[in-house]
C-alpha positions in Angstrom: 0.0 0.0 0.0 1.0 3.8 -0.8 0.5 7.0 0.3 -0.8 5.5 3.7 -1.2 8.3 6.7 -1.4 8.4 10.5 -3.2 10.9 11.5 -2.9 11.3 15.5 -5.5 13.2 17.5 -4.7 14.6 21.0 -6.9 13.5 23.9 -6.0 16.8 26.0 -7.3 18.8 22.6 -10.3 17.0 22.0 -11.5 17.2 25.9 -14.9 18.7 27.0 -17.5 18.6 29.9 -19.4 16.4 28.1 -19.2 13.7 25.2 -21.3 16.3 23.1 -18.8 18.8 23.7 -15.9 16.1 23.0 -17.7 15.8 19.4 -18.0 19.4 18.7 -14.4 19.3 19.2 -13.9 16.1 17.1 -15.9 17.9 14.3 -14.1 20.8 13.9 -10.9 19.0 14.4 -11.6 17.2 11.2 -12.2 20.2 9.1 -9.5 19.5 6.1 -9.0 15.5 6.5 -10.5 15.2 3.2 -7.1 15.5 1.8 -5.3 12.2 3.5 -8.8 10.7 2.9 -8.5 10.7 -0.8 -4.2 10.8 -0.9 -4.5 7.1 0.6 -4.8 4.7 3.2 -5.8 6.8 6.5 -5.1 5.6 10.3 -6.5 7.8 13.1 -5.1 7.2 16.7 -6.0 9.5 19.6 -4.9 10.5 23.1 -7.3 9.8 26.4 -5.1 11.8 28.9 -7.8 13.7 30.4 -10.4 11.1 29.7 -8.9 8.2 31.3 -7.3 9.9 34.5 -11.0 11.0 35.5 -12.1 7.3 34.9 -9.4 6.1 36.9 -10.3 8.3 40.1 -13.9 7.5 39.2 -13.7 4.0 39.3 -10.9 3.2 41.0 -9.6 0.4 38.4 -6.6 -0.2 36.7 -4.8 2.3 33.6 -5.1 -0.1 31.3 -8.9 -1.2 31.8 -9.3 2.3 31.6 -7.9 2.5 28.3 -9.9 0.1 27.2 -12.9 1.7 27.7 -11.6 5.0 27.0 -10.2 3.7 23.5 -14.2 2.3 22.9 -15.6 5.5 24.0 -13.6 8.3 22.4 -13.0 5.9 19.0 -16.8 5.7 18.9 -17.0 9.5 19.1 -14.8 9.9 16.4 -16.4 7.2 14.3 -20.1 9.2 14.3 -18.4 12.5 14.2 -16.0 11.0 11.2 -19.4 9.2 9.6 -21.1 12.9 9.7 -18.5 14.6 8.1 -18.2 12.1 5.1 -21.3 12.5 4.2 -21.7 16.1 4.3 -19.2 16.1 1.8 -20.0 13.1 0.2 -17.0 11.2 0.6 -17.7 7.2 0.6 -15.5 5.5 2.6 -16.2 2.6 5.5 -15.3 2.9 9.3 -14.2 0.5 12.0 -12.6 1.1 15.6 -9.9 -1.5 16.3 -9.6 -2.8 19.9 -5.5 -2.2 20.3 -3.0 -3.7 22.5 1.0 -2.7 22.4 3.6 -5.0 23.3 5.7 -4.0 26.2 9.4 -4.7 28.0 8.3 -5.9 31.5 11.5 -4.8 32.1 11.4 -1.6 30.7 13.2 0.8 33.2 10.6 3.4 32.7 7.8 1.4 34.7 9.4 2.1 37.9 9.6 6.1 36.8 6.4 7.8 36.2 6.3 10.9 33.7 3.0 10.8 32.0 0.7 13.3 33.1 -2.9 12.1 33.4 -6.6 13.6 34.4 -7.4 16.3 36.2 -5.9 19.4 37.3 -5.2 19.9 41.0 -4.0 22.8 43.0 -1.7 22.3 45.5 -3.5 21.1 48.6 -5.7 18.9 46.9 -2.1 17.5 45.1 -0.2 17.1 48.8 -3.1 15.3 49.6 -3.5 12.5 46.7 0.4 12.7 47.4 0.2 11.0 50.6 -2.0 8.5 49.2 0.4 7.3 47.4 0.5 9.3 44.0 3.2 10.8 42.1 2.1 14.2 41.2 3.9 16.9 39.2 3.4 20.8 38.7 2.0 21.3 35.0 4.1 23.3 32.9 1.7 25.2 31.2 -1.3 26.2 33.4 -0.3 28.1 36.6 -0.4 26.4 39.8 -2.1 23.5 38.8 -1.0 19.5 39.5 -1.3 16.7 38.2 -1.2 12.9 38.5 2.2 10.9 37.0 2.0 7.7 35.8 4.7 5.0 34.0 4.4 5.5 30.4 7.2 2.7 28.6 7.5 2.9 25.1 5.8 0.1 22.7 7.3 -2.4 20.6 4.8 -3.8 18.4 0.8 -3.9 17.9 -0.9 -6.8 18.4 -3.6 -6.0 16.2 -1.2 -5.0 12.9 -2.6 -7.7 10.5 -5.8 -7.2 10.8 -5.5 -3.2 10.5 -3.5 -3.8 7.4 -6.2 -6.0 5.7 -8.7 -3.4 6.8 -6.8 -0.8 4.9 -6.6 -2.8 2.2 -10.1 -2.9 1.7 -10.7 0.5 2.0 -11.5 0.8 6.1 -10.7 4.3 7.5 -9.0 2.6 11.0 -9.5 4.1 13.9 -7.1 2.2 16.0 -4.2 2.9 19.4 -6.5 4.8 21.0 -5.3 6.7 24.1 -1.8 4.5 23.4 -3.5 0.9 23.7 -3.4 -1.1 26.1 -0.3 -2.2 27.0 0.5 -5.9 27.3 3.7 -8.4 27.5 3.7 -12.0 26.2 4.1 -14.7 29.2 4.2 -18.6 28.5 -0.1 -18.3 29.7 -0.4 -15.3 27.3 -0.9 -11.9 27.3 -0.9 -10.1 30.3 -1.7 -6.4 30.8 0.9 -3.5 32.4 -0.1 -1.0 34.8 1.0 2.1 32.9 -0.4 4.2 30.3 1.5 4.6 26.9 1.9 7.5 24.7 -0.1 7.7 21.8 2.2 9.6 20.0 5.2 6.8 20.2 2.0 4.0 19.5 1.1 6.6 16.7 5.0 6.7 15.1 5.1 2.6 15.4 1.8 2.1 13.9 3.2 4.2 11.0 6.7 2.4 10.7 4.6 -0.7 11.0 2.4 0.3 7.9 5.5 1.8 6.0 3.4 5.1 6.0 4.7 8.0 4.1 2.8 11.2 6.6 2.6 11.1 10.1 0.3 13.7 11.7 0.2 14.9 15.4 -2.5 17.0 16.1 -2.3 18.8 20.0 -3.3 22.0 21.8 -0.3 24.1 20.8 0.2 25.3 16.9 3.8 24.5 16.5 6.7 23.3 17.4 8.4 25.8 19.9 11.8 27.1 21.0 12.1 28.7 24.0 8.6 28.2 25.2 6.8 30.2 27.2 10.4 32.1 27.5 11.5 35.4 26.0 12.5 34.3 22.6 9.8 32.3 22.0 9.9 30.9 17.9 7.9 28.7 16.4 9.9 25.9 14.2 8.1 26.0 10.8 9.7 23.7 8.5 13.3 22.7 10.4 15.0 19.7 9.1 15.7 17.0 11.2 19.1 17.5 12.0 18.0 21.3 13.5 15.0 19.4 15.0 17.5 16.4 16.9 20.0 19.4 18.1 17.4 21.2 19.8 16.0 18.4 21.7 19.3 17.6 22.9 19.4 21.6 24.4 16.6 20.5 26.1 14.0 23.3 24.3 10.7 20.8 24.4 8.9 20.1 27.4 7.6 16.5 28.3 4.6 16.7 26.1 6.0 18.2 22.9 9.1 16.3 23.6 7.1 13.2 23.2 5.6 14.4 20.1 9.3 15.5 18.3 10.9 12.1 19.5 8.0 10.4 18.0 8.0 12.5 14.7 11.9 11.7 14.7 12.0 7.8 15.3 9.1 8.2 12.2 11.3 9.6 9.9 14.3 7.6 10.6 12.7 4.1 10.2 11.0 5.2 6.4 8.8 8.0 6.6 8.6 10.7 4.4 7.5 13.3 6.3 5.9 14.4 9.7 3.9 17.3 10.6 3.0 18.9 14.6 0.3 21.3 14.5 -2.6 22.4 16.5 -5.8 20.3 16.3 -8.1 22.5 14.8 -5.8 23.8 11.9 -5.5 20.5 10.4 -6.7 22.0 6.5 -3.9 25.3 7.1 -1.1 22.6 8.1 -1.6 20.4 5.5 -0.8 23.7 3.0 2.2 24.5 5.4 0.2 27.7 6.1 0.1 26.5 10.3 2.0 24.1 12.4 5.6 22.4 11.9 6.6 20.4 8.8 9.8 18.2 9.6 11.3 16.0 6.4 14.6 13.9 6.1 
């Protein structure tokens, strides 16, 4: 297959009060996906960073249940939202939400340190207090005086579920699949068993494109580009660096944990066969694609 593209959705972006806000979102981040519709094979994955840290504190069960459901709920919401869109422009095309799992290293030295930020926001007090139940909480870098909860986050190694998203492309299936990372899982002699942690979606969303030899890898967040210096004085967005510029500034440390994520991901993309990767906020997916918004990084 050609052309194929992974289009990655941010679960902080798309959060709302309510599922009907969550598709209002959904909606208008789709506005321009029309274009990797008709260029080829499409993949969408999607954060559940918000979503799945309120489950957790709701329900009390483990990250990766929670992702499971989170991955059902939110992949659902796209799939109407998705289904709307098509045919208000009259694009034919067939659905399905894949059910993902990730492989992961039981031994993966980053299960025993937590840096994934998940659910709600906290203010101090309330974040001392969750602290001395046993949570690893963290300042956010971005709004003011606010906490939140830490969690393991390893990296994946393979899908479970890669054949049968590959036959799906192949007949013409828009995949919706990784949601909120997958659910991560290692293979025992009794089968797979499930890992309490939560991975990113952008590294799931980088592997399921190296996987599918895809030639565009999309990451669509809260933030319209790729910064240096952010939130500092000198503050410049990074509008079509090459990859070398891109790897030097991550080594000076310039990109906090979640754009960090996202420029590792876009990096380990390009450097195992893709073409091209572009960073851009979620709702200026038709302006990116034209390099009008957001960052474009190529070999």
């Amino acid at each position: 297959m050609k052309n194929i593209t992974v289009l990655a959705i941010g679960g902080n972006a798309i959060d709302g009060d309510s599922h009907k806000e969550e598709g209002r979102n959904i909606l208008k981040t789709l506005n321009g996906i029309e274009e990797p519709i008709r260029a080829g094979p499409l993949v969408i994955t999607h954060g559940n960073g918000p979503q799945v840290g309120r489950l957790v504190e709701q329900t009390g069960l483990p990250l990766w249940l929670c992702t499971a459901q989170t991955q059902g709920e939110i992949g659902t919401l796209i799939l109407q939202n998705l289904n709307r869109y098509l045919e208000r422009y009259k694009i034919s095309k067939k659905i399905v939400v894949v059910q993902t799992h990730v492989l992961i290293n039981p031994m993966d030295p980053s299960l025993r340190r937590p840096s994934k930020p998940i659910g709600s926001f906290f203010d101090k007090k309330e974040a001392e207090k969750l602290m001395k139940k046993g949570y690893r909480m963290k300042k956010d870098l971005v709004k003011d005086e606010t906490w939140r909860r830490m969690v393991p986050s390893p990296e994946p190694t393979g899908i479970i579920e890669m054949e049968a998203i590959e036959l799906l492309l192949e007949k013409d299936y828009i995949v919706i699949a990784g949601g909120g990372g997958s659910v991560p899982v290692y293979k025992s002699p009794d089968g797979l068993v499930p890992i309490e942690a939560i991975v990113d979606k952008d590294y799931t969303s980088s592997l399921m494109g190296i996987s599918l030899k895809a030639e565009r890898l999309i990451l669509l967040t809260n933030i319209d580009a790729v910064k240096i210096n952010f939130l500092k004085e000198g503050e410049c967005a990074l509008r079509i660096p090459s990859i070398k510029d891109v790897k030097l500034f991550l080594e000076k440390g310039h990109f906090k944990t979640g754009m960090e994520t996202k420029v590792r991901a876009a990096i380990n993309f390009l450097e195992n066969g893709g073409s091209e990767a572009i960073i851009a906020n979620i709702f200026d997916l038709k302006k990116a694609l034209s390099n009008q918004s957001g960052t474009l990084i190529k070999k």
